[in-house]
N, C-alpha and C positions, 0 to 999 in steps of 0.2 A: 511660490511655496511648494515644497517635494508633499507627494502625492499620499495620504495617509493609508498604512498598511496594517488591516488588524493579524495576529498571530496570535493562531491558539493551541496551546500547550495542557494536554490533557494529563493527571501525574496520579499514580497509586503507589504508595508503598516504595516509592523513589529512593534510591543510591542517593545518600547524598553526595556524594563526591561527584558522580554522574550527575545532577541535577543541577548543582553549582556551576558546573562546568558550561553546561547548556545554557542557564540564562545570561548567565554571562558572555558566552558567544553573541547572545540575540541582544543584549543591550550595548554591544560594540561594534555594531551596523554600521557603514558604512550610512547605508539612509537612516537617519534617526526618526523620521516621521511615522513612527509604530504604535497602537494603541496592541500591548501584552495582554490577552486573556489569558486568565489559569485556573484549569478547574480542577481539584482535587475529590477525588472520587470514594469519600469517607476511609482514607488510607487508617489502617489501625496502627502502623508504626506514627505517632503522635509528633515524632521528631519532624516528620515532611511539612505538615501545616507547622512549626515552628517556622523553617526554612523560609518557606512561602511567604510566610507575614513579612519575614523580614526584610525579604526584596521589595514587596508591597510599599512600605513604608520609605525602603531608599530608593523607590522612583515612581513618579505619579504614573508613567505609562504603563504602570502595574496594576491591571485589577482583578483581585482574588477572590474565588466560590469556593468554598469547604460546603461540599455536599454532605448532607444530613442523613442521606443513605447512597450505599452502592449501589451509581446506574448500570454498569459494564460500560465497555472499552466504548463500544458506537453510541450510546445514550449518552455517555459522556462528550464526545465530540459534536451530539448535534446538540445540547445541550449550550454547548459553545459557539456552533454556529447562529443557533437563535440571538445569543451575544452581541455578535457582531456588527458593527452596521459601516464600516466601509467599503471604499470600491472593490478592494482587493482584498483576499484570504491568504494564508498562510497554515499551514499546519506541522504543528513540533511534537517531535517525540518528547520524552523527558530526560533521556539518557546520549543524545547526541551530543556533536559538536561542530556550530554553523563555523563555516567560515567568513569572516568580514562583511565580503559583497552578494554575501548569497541576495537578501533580499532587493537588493541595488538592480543586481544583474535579471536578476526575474522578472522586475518589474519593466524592467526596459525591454527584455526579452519580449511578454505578452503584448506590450503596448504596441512595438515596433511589429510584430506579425498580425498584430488585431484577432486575437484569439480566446477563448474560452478557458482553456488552460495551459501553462506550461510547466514540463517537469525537467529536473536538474540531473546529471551524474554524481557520484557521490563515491567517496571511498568508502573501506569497511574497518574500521576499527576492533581489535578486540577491549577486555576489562581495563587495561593497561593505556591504551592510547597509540598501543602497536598498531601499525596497518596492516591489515590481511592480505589485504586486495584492491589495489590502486586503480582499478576501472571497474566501477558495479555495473556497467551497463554490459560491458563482456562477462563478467565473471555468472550473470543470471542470466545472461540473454535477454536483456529488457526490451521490449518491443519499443521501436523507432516510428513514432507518428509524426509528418509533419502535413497537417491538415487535418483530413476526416478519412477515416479507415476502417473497415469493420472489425479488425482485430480491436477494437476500443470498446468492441462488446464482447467478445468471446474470450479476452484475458485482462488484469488488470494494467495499466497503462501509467508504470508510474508511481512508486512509494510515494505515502502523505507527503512526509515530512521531505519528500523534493519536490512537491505541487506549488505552484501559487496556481487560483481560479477567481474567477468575474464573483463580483454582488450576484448577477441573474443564473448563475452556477448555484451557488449555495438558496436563492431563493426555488429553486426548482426541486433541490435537494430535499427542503422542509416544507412538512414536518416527515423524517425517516418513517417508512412505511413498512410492512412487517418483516420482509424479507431480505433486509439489509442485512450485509454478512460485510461490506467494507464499506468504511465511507470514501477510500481514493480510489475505489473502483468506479463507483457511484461517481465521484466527481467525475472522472475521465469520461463516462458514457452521456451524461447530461453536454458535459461540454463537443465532445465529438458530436450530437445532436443539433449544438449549437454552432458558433462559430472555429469552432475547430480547437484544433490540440497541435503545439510543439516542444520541443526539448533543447535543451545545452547539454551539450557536449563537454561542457568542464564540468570538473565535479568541485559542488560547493558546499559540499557539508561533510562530514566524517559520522557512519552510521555506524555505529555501535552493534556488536553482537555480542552477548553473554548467554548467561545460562537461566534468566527469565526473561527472556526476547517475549514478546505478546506473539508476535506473528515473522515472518520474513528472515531473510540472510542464513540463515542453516545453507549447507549445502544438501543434495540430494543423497548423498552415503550419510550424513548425520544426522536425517531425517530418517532414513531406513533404519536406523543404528538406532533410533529411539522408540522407534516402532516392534523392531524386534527382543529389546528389550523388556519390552510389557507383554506381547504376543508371541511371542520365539519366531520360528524359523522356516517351521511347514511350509509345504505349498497352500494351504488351507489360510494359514494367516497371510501368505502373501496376494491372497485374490482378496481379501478383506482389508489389506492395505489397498491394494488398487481400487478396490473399490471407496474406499474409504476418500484415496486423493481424486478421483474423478467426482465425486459428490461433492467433496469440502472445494476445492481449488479448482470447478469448470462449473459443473451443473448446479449450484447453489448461486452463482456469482449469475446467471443466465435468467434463475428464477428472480434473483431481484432486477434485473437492467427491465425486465418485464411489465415489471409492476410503473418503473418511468417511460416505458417508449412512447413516442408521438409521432412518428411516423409509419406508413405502411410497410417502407422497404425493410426499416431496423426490426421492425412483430413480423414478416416474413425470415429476416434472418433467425431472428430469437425462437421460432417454430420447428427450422432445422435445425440449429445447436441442440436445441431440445433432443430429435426426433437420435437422433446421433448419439448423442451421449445416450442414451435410453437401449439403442441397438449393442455401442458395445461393452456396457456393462452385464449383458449377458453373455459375452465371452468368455470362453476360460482358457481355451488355446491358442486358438488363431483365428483372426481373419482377414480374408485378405482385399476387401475393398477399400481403396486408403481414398479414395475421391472425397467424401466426408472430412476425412482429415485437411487435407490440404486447401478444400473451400473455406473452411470453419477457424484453422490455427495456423495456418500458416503467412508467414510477414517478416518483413526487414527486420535484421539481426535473431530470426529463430531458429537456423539451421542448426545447430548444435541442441539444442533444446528440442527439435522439433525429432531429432533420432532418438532422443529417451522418449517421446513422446509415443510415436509410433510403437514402438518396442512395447511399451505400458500397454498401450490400449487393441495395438491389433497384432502383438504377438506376445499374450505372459505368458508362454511356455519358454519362449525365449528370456523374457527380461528376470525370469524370476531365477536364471543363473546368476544374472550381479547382483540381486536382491540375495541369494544364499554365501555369495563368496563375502559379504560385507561384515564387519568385526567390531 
Protein backbone atom coordinates (compact mmCIF):
# COMPACT_ATOMS: atom_id res chain seq x y z
CA UNK A 1 0.00 0.00 0.00
CA UNK A 2 1.61 3.65 -1.11
CA UNK A 3 2.79 5.36 1.75
CA UNK A 4 0.03 8.04 3.32
CA UNK A 5 0.99 11.72 2.67
CA UNK A 6 -0.86 14.53 4.59
CA UNK A 7 -0.87 18.06 2.70
CA UNK A 8 -1.67 21.29 4.04
CA UNK A 9 -3.11 23.94 2.44
CA UNK A 10 -3.49 27.11 4.43
CA UNK A 11 -6.18 29.71 2.30
CA UNK A 12 -7.32 33.59 3.05
CA UNK A 13 -9.22 35.44 0.91
CA UNK A 14 -8.18 33.09 -2.19
CA UNK A 15 -8.45 33.71 -6.07
CA UNK A 16 -10.62 31.60 -6.87
CA UNK A 17 -9.49 30.71 -10.23
CA UNK A 18 -6.02 30.27 -8.33
CA UNK A 19 -7.41 28.20 -5.72
CA UNK A 20 -9.21 25.80 -8.16
CA UNK A 21 -6.50 25.37 -10.04
CA UNK A 22 -4.44 24.23 -7.13
CA UNK A 23 -6.59 21.58 -5.59
CA UNK A 24 -7.02 20.25 -8.45
CA UNK A 25 -3.38 19.80 -9.17
CA UNK A 26 -3.10 18.11 -5.66
CA UNK A 27 -6.05 15.76 -6.16
CA UNK A 28 -4.43 14.55 -9.67
CA UNK A 29 -1.31 13.13 -7.90
CA UNK A 30 0.26 10.75 -9.34
CA UNK A 31 0.41 9.12 -5.65
CA UNK A 32 -3.19 9.23 -4.59
CA UNK A 33 -2.59 8.08 -0.85
CA UNK A 34 -3.05 11.89 0.57
CA UNK A 35 -5.02 12.93 3.47
CA UNK A 36 -5.83 17.20 2.15
CA UNK A 37 -5.88 19.52 5.20
CA UNK A 38 -7.37 22.90 4.50
CA UNK A 39 -7.55 25.60 6.73
CA UNK A 40 -9.25 28.65 6.09
CA UNK A 41 -8.17 31.45 8.12
CA UNK A 42 -11.84 33.38 8.58
CA UNK A 43 -11.38 34.75 4.84
CA UNK A 44 -14.07 37.72 4.70
CA UNK A 45 -14.62 37.14 0.86
CA UNK A 46 -17.37 34.37 1.85
CA UNK A 47 -17.04 32.87 -1.70
CA UNK A 48 -13.64 30.92 -0.47
CA UNK A 49 -15.38 28.79 2.20
CA UNK A 50 -18.19 28.19 -0.38
CA UNK A 51 -15.22 26.79 -2.76
CA UNK A 52 -13.74 24.78 0.02
CA UNK A 53 -16.92 22.98 1.03
CA UNK A 54 -17.35 22.06 -2.21
CA UNK A 55 -14.24 20.13 -2.82
CA UNK A 56 -14.79 18.73 0.82
CA UNK A 57 -17.86 17.19 -0.19
CA UNK A 58 -16.44 15.82 -3.77
CA UNK A 59 -13.60 13.91 -2.01
CA UNK A 60 -13.26 12.33 1.41
CA UNK A 61 -9.51 13.18 1.37
CA UNK A 62 -10.71 16.50 2.01
CA UNK A 63 -10.91 17.98 5.46
CA UNK A 64 -12.02 21.42 6.06
CA UNK A 65 -11.38 24.18 9.20
CA UNK A 66 -13.14 27.55 8.66
CA UNK A 67 -11.37 29.37 11.44
CA UNK A 68 -13.66 31.30 13.70
CA UNK A 69 -10.98 33.98 13.86
CA UNK A 70 -7.78 35.21 12.09
CA UNK A 71 -4.66 33.32 13.16
CA UNK A 72 -2.10 34.96 10.61
CA UNK A 73 -0.18 33.25 7.96
CA UNK A 74 2.19 30.95 10.77
CA UNK A 75 -0.84 30.13 13.36
CA UNK A 76 -2.46 29.03 10.50
CA UNK A 77 0.10 26.52 9.28
CA UNK A 78 0.95 25.25 12.79
CA UNK A 79 -2.50 25.15 13.26
CA UNK A 80 -2.45 22.49 10.51
CA UNK A 81 0.43 20.79 11.53
CA UNK A 82 -1.17 19.92 14.87
CA UNK A 83 -3.70 18.36 12.22
CA UNK A 84 -1.74 16.04 10.98
CA UNK A 85 -0.74 12.77 11.83
CA UNK A 86 1.10 11.12 9.03
CA UNK A 87 4.67 10.17 8.31
CA UNK A 88 5.13 12.75 5.81
CA UNK A 89 4.23 16.61 5.39
CA UNK A 90 3.61 18.52 2.69
CA UNK A 91 2.90 22.07 2.47
CA UNK A 92 0.63 24.15 -0.23
CA UNK A 93 0.24 27.46 -1.07
CA UNK A 94 -3.23 28.31 -2.32
CA UNK A 95 -2.60 30.01 -5.42
CA UNK A 96 -0.06 27.41 -7.08
CA UNK A 97 0.07 24.78 -9.55
CA UNK A 98 1.58 21.11 -8.51
CA UNK A 99 2.62 19.21 -11.20
CA UNK A 100 1.42 15.47 -11.27
CA UNK A 101 4.55 13.78 -9.56
CA UNK A 102 5.47 16.42 -7.40
CA UNK A 103 4.37 14.33 -4.39
CA UNK A 104 5.41 10.90 -5.90
CA UNK A 105 8.89 12.12 -6.65
CA UNK A 106 9.33 13.82 -3.06
CA UNK A 107 8.50 11.11 -1.44
CA UNK A 108 10.90 8.67 -3.04
CA UNK A 109 13.35 11.40 -3.01
CA UNK A 110 13.48 11.68 1.14
CA UNK A 111 12.88 8.04 1.43
CA UNK A 112 15.71 6.95 -1.01
CA UNK A 113 18.43 9.78 0.80
CA UNK A 114 17.01 8.96 4.39
CA UNK A 115 16.46 12.50 5.34
CA UNK A 116 14.58 14.97 7.31
CA UNK A 117 13.73 17.09 4.46
CA UNK A 118 13.50 17.48 0.99
CA UNK A 119 12.93 20.45 -1.27
CA UNK A 120 11.89 20.62 -5.11
CA UNK A 121 12.76 23.43 -8.09
CA UNK A 122 9.90 25.06 -9.27
CA UNK A 123 8.97 27.48 -11.97
CA UNK A 124 7.60 30.89 -11.62
CA UNK A 125 4.40 31.63 -12.89
CA UNK A 126 2.79 34.95 -13.29
CA UNK A 127 -1.53 35.75 -12.88
CA UNK A 128 -1.97 34.24 -16.29
CA UNK A 129 -0.20 30.95 -16.00
CA UNK A 130 2.79 32.60 -18.02
CA UNK A 131 6.06 31.44 -16.95
CA UNK A 132 8.46 33.99 -15.79
CA UNK A 133 11.12 31.95 -14.89
CA UNK A 134 11.89 28.36 -15.76
CA UNK A 135 14.56 27.61 -13.07
CA UNK A 136 13.77 29.13 -9.41
CA UNK A 137 16.58 27.64 -8.06
CA UNK A 138 18.83 30.06 -10.36
CA UNK A 139 16.62 32.77 -10.91
CA UNK A 140 16.83 33.35 -6.44
CA UNK A 141 19.94 31.60 -5.81
CA UNK A 142 18.34 28.90 -3.69
CA UNK A 143 20.73 27.45 -1.40
CA UNK A 144 21.80 23.86 -2.56
CA UNK A 145 21.94 21.46 0.66
CA UNK A 146 22.60 18.05 0.33
CA UNK A 147 23.13 16.76 3.78
CA UNK A 148 23.79 19.05 6.93
CA UNK A 149 25.25 22.61 6.24
CA UNK A 150 25.11 25.51 8.37
CA UNK A 151 23.73 27.75 5.78
CA UNK A 152 20.32 25.78 6.95
CA UNK A 153 20.60 28.15 9.70
CA UNK A 154 21.61 31.44 8.55
CA UNK A 155 19.19 31.50 5.31
CA UNK A 156 16.05 29.83 4.64
CA UNK A 157 16.44 26.50 2.74
CA UNK A 158 13.70 25.96 0.55
CA UNK A 159 10.10 27.54 -0.19
CA UNK A 160 7.07 25.56 1.93
CA UNK A 161 5.28 24.72 -0.68
CA UNK A 162 8.57 22.79 -2.28
CA UNK A 163 9.27 20.96 1.20
CA UNK A 164 8.17 17.62 2.01
CA UNK A 165 9.59 16.91 5.91
CA UNK A 166 9.44 13.71 8.50
CA UNK A 167 6.55 13.31 11.39
CA UNK A 168 9.68 14.11 13.92
CA UNK A 169 10.32 17.43 11.69
CA UNK A 170 6.95 18.72 12.34
CA UNK A 171 6.76 17.15 16.11
CA UNK A 172 9.79 19.26 16.99
CA UNK A 173 8.33 22.18 15.14
CA UNK A 174 5.16 22.12 17.91
CA UNK A 175 3.90 23.82 19.38
CA UNK A 176 5.46 27.35 17.18
CA UNK A 177 7.35 29.21 19.78
CA UNK A 178 7.34 33.14 19.97
CA UNK A 179 9.81 33.91 17.47
CA UNK A 180 8.72 32.27 14.46
CA UNK A 181 8.82 34.40 11.53
CA UNK A 182 8.68 31.12 8.90
CA UNK A 183 7.54 27.96 9.30
CA UNK A 184 9.91 26.47 6.03
CA UNK A 185 12.56 27.98 7.53
CA UNK A 186 11.96 26.43 10.89
CA UNK A 187 11.44 23.12 9.04
CA UNK A 188 14.72 23.20 7.24
CA UNK A 189 16.86 24.08 10.46
CA UNK A 190 14.98 21.18 12.70
CA UNK A 191 15.56 18.92 9.89
CA UNK A 192 19.34 19.95 9.14
CA UNK A 193 19.63 19.12 13.06
CA UNK A 194 18.20 16.09 12.25
CA UNK A 195 18.96 13.65 9.69
CA UNK A 196 19.75 16.05 7.15
CA UNK A 197 18.25 18.01 4.13
CA UNK A 198 18.26 17.42 0.08
CA UNK A 199 16.72 18.79 -2.99
CA UNK A 200 15.51 18.00 -6.83
CA UNK A 201 16.59 19.53 -9.31
CA UNK A 202 13.44 19.27 -11.41
CA UNK A 203 10.97 21.67 -10.79
CA UNK A 204 7.63 20.26 -9.84
CA UNK A 205 5.36 22.68 -9.06
CA UNK A 206 4.55 26.27 -10.88
CA UNK A 207 4.83 29.01 -8.08
CA UNK A 208 2.66 31.76 -8.69
CA UNK A 209 3.67 35.40 -8.23
CA UNK A 210 0.96 38.30 -8.15
CA UNK A 211 0.31 41.20 -6.58
CA UNK A 212 -0.83 39.75 -3.10
CA UNK A 213 2.16 37.21 -2.82
CA UNK A 214 2.31 36.85 1.33
CA UNK A 215 6.03 36.55 1.02
CA UNK A 216 8.81 35.38 -1.80
CA UNK A 217 9.34 35.48 -5.79
CA UNK A 218 9.51 39.44 -6.05
CA UNK A 219 12.70 40.03 -7.50
CA UNK A 220 15.24 42.41 -5.83
CA UNK A 221 14.48 45.79 -8.12
CA UNK A 222 10.67 44.99 -7.24
CA UNK A 223 11.21 44.78 -3.86
CA UNK A 224 13.31 48.17 -3.95
CA UNK A 225 10.54 49.54 -6.25
CA UNK A 226 7.93 49.02 -3.38
CA UNK A 227 9.94 50.29 -0.78
CA UNK A 228 10.70 53.32 -2.54
CA UNK A 229 7.35 53.89 -3.27
CA UNK A 230 6.24 54.35 0.30
CA UNK A 231 9.56 55.82 1.46
CA UNK A 232 11.05 57.63 -1.62
CA UNK A 233 14.58 57.77 -2.53
CA UNK A 234 16.96 59.48 0.15
CA UNK A 235 19.96 57.87 1.17
CA UNK A 236 18.17 58.04 4.69
CA UNK A 237 15.30 55.73 3.43
CA UNK A 238 17.77 53.51 1.77
CA UNK A 239 19.78 52.68 5.23
CA UNK A 240 16.22 52.11 6.63
CA UNK A 241 15.55 49.63 3.87
CA UNK A 242 18.75 47.85 4.54
CA UNK A 243 18.10 47.87 7.55
CA UNK A 244 14.83 46.88 7.49
CA UNK A 245 16.05 43.60 5.09
CA UNK A 246 18.75 42.60 7.50
CA UNK A 247 16.24 42.40 10.42
CA UNK A 248 13.27 41.02 8.42
CA UNK A 249 15.20 38.27 6.04
CA UNK A 250 18.64 37.46 8.31
CA UNK A 251 18.41 38.42 12.01
CA UNK A 252 14.76 37.64 12.73
CA UNK A 253 15.08 34.22 11.06
CA UNK A 254 18.46 33.68 13.55
CA UNK A 255 16.28 34.71 16.59
CA UNK A 256 13.87 32.09 16.03
CA UNK A 257 16.47 28.83 14.81
CA UNK A 258 17.50 29.85 18.47
CA UNK A 259 14.84 29.37 20.41
CA UNK A 260 15.12 25.35 18.51
CA UNK A 261 18.84 24.65 18.66
CA UNK A 262 19.92 21.44 20.43
CA UNK A 263 23.19 21.35 19.86
CA UNK A 264 26.28 23.24 21.09
CA UNK A 265 27.94 23.71 17.68
CA UNK A 266 24.46 25.12 15.94
CA UNK A 267 24.01 27.95 19.60
CA UNK A 268 27.84 28.63 18.89
CA UNK A 269 27.02 29.39 15.18
CA UNK A 270 23.61 31.10 16.05
CA UNK A 271 25.95 33.62 18.69
CA UNK A 272 28.05 34.74 15.67
CA UNK A 273 25.33 35.26 13.20
CA UNK A 274 24.09 37.20 15.86
CA UNK A 275 27.15 39.04 16.84
CA UNK A 276 27.52 40.04 12.87
CA UNK A 277 24.42 41.14 11.86
CA UNK A 278 24.57 43.43 15.16
CA UNK A 279 28.12 44.84 13.83
CA UNK A 280 27.02 45.58 10.55
CA UNK A 281 23.82 47.11 11.07
CA UNK A 282 25.74 49.99 12.35
CA UNK A 283 27.31 50.69 9.11
CA UNK A 284 26.51 53.37 6.92
CA UNK A 285 29.32 53.41 4.58
CA UNK A 286 31.70 50.82 4.43
CA UNK A 287 33.17 48.10 5.86
CA UNK A 288 35.50 46.30 4.96
CA UNK A 289 35.93 42.87 7.04
CA UNK A 290 33.98 40.46 4.84
CA UNK A 291 35.46 37.20 7.02
CA UNK A 292 31.93 37.28 8.80
CA UNK A 293 30.19 37.24 5.76
CA UNK A 294 31.66 34.48 4.09
CA UNK A 295 31.62 32.20 7.48
CA UNK A 296 28.06 33.06 8.11
CA UNK A 297 26.23 33.28 4.08
CA UNK A 298 28.09 31.89 2.04
CA UNK A 299 27.21 28.16 -0.03
CA UNK A 300 26.55 26.31 -3.15
CA UNK A 301 24.64 28.22 -5.69
CA UNK A 302 25.02 31.88 -3.61
CA UNK A 303 27.62 33.57 -5.69
CA UNK A 304 25.45 35.80 -7.58
CA UNK A 305 23.44 36.61 -4.55
CA UNK A 306 26.23 36.52 -2.26
CA UNK A 307 27.55 40.15 -4.46
CA UNK A 308 24.20 41.96 -3.65
CA UNK A 309 24.78 40.77 -0.45
CA UNK A 310 28.15 42.04 0.25
CA UNK A 311 27.36 45.40 -1.50
CA UNK A 312 24.04 45.56 1.09
CA UNK A 313 25.84 44.92 4.13
CA UNK A 314 29.48 46.02 3.92
CA UNK A 315 29.27 48.64 1.40
CA UNK A 316 25.81 50.87 1.23
CA UNK A 317 27.51 53.68 -0.10
CA UNK A 318 27.98 51.73 -2.82
CA UNK A 319 24.80 49.60 -3.17
CA UNK A 320 22.73 52.55 -2.62
CA UNK A 321 23.52 53.60 -6.45
CA UNK A 322 21.23 50.68 -7.69
CA UNK A 323 18.99 51.32 -4.96
CA UNK A 324 18.63 55.17 -6.56
CA UNK A 325 18.82 54.22 -10.31
CA UNK A 326 15.67 51.73 -9.65
CA UNK A 327 12.16 53.09 -11.34
Amino acid sequence: MEELVDILIATYNSNEKFLRKQIESILRQTHKNIKIYISDDNSTDLNVGKILKEYEQKDSRIELFIQPKNLGYNKNFEFLLEKSKANYIMFSDHDDIWHKDKVEKSLQKIKEKNVDMVYCNCRQIDEDDIVLKEDYFKYKNVPLVDGKNKIAISRCVGIGCSQIITRDVRNKMLPFKKEVIAHDWLAAFIANEGKGISYIKEQLLDYRLHNTNVFGGRSLSQNIDRWKEKNGGSYESFLNYRKDAIKIAYADGIKMCEQYVNNKKDEQFIKECKKYYETILQVKNIYLNLIGYFKILAGKNQFKKSIREIALFHFPAIAYIKFKIIK
